[in-house]
Structures are given as C-alpha cells and as structure tokens.
N, C-alpha and C positions, 0 to 999 in steps of 0.2 A: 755265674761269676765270669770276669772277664777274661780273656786270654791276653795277656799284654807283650806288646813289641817292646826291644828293649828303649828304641827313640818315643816311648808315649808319656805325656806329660802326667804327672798324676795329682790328684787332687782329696786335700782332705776335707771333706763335707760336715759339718757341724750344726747341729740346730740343739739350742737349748732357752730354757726358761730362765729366768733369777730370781731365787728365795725373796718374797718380801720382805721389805727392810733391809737388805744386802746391797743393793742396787749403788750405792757410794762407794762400797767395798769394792762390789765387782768389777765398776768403769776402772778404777784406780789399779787396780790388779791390771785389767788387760790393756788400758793406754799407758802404764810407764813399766810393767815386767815383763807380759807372755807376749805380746805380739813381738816386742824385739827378741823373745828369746827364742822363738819360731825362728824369726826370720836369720838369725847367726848359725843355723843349723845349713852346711854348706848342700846346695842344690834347691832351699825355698827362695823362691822366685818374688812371692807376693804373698800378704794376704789383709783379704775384705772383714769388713765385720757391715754389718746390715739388722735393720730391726724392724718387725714387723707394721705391715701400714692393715693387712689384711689376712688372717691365718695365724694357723700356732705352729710351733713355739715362739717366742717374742722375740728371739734373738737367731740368725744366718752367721754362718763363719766359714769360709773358707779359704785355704790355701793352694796355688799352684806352685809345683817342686820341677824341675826340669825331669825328672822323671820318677813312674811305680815306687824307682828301687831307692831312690832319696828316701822315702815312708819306711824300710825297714834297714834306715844301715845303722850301723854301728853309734854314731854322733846322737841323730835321735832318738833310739833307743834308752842310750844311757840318760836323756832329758826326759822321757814318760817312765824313767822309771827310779829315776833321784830326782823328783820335785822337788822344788825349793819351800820353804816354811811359809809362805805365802799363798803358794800354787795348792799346797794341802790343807788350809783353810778353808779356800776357795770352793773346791774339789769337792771338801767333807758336808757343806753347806749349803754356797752357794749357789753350785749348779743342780738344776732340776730339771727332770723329763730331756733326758740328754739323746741325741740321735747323733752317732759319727762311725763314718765309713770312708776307710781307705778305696779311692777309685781311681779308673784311670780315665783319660777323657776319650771317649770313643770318635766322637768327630765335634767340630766346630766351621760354622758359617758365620762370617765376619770379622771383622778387628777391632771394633770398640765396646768397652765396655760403657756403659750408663750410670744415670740417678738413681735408677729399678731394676727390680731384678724377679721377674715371676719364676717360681721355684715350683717342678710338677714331680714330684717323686712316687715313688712305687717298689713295691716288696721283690717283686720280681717282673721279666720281662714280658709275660702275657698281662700287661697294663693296658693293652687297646691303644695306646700312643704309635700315632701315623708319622715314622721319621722322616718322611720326605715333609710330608703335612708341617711340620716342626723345620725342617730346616727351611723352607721355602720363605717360614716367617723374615729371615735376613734379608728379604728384598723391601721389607717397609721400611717405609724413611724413618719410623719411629723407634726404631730396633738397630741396635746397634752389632749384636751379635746372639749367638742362638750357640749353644753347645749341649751334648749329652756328658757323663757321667755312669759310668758302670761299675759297681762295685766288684773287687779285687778279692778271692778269698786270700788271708792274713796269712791262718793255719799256724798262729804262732802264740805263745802263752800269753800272758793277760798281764798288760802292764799295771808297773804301781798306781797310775792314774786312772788308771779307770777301774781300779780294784778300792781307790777310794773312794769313786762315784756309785759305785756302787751295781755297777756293770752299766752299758750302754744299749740301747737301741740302735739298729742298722737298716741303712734301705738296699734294695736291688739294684736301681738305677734310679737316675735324676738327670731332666732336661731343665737345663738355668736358660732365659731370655731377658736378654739386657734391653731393657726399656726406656726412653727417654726420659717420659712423661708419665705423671701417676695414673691420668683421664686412662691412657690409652692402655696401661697394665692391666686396669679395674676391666677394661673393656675383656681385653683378651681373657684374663679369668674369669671372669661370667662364661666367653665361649666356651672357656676348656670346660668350663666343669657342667654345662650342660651339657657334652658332647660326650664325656667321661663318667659320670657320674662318682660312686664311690671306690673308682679301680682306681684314685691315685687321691696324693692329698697334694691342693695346691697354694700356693703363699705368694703372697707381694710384700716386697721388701725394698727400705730406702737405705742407700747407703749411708753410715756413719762415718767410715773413714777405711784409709787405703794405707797399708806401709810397705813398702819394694824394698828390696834385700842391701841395696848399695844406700840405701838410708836410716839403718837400723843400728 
C-alpha cells in the first residue's frame, strides 16, 4: 500500500460491468446524477468514464481529487453512505464485477490526456512492470501521458455503497497510458502482455466523456 504525501493527488480507480438490459438505466443514472455528484464533492478535480475496445470489465471510471485525503473526508463520505434512490437501484443491480480502489498517483510522465487509455493493473507490486520501461513510453509522439496508481490502504468501515454492491474488488497498483490512436494501443498491448504474461491484467479503453469540477 502506498505511503502518501500530503500534496499527492489521489485517484479513484473503477472498473465495472452492466447487468444486461440495464444499460439505458445505467448511461441515464451516470450522465445526468453520479458524475455531477462526484464532481460537487469539494477537491474532485475530474472525472473519465471509458469503455472497453479490448479487455474486461466493459466499463473504466476514474476520478482525480486534489488529493488521498479528498477520498476520506467528511463531504464524501456522507455521499457513499446516503445514496440517493437512484444510486441504490443502480448499485443493487446494475453494477457487476465491480473493481474500485482508492489510490494515490505515484508518479506521472506527460500532460495530455487522449482518445485511449491502456489500463495494466496488478494485485500487488511484484507485477514485473519496468517503471522506467513505463515511463519512458512518454517520449512517443502517440502517448500522451503515462501515470502509475498505487493503491492506498482505507482501513475504514464499509460504506453503504458498496455494502449494496455487494462488496468490491481491489487492485495493488495500476499504470494508465493515454494513447492517441486505437492502431497504436492494440500495438502496445499485444507488447505488454507478451512480455508479462498472466502477472497483470491489461485493457484498452475509449473514452466516452470527460466532466471537470467547474462544469458540473
């Protein structure tokens, strides 16, 4: 788990499925409730939603907070643990095969984010992932930026959302590579996962849409 500085930016990592036949429910729930109501939680900065071109689960979500301690303060809390009548329909149903972990971002290479996004995560940090190897990717024209993710232990009780889910799945750590172009995603995962084999699981994702905090 990670040791965080108080200036480190933190990140909520989410990968999940959609119940068949929910799939109407669930765009309509997170383009006009949850993602603005993320975003009104003071110190979230942004957040992606993305959906799978290659890999499972079919859906990427994540949030940057100006920092770790945005993820347990008071504001948010009291929103993962008084869902609204909507968020616990959602919750009870339509989310499946849920992965989410509070991290913090350990380093990042570059300033743009992309179209794509290859997602490498792992249980823990003896993954075989070369961070130099990883960051260096920021020097290709096709890469916008290259960040890790290290998961944060909580150590804090089990909010009402995810006691409706039914509990969550977590990872270790996660390197995100913001990609231009799909060609060239497809490329680099083919590398990684010959070079890795089954020590990480890895996803290509497009984005769907983007919401920042001053527009929510």
């Amino acid at each position: 788990m990670a040791v965080v500085s108080e200036d480190q930016i933190g990140v909520l990592a989410l990968w999940n499925d959609c119940a068949p036949g929910d799939e109407h429910k669930y765009e309509n729930w997170y383009q006009n409730e949850h993602l603005r109501d993320r975003l009104r939680v003071p110190g979230f900065r942004v957040g992606r939603r993305y959906e799978a071109v290659d890999g499972s689960p079919q859906f990427f979500t994540y949030y940057e907070t100006e920092s770790v301690d945005v993820l347990f303060s008071n504001v948010y809390l009291a929103q993962v643990n008084n869902p609204s009548p909507m968020t616990r329909e959602i919750m009870s149903r339509s989310f499946i095969n849920m992965n989410r972990t509070v991290c913090a971002r350990a380093w990042c290479e570059g300033k743009m984010t992309a179209a794509h996004v290859v997602t490498i995560r792992a249980q823990d940090d003896a993954d075989g992932v070369d961070d130099a190897g990883m960051r260096a990717l920021a020097r290709d024209l096709d890469v916008g930026r290259v960040e890790k993710w290290t998961a944060v232990n909580t150590d804090m009780e089990t909010s009402t959302e995810e006691k409706i889910r039914g509990g969550d799945a977590t990872i270790g750590n996660c390197i995100v590579v913001h990609v231009l172009r799909e060609e060239h995603a497809r490329k680099l995962s083919r590398k990684l996962r010959l070079s890795l084999g089954n020590k990480t699981e890895i996803g290509i994702y497009h984005l769907l849409c983007e919401l920042r905090a001053d527009m929510a």
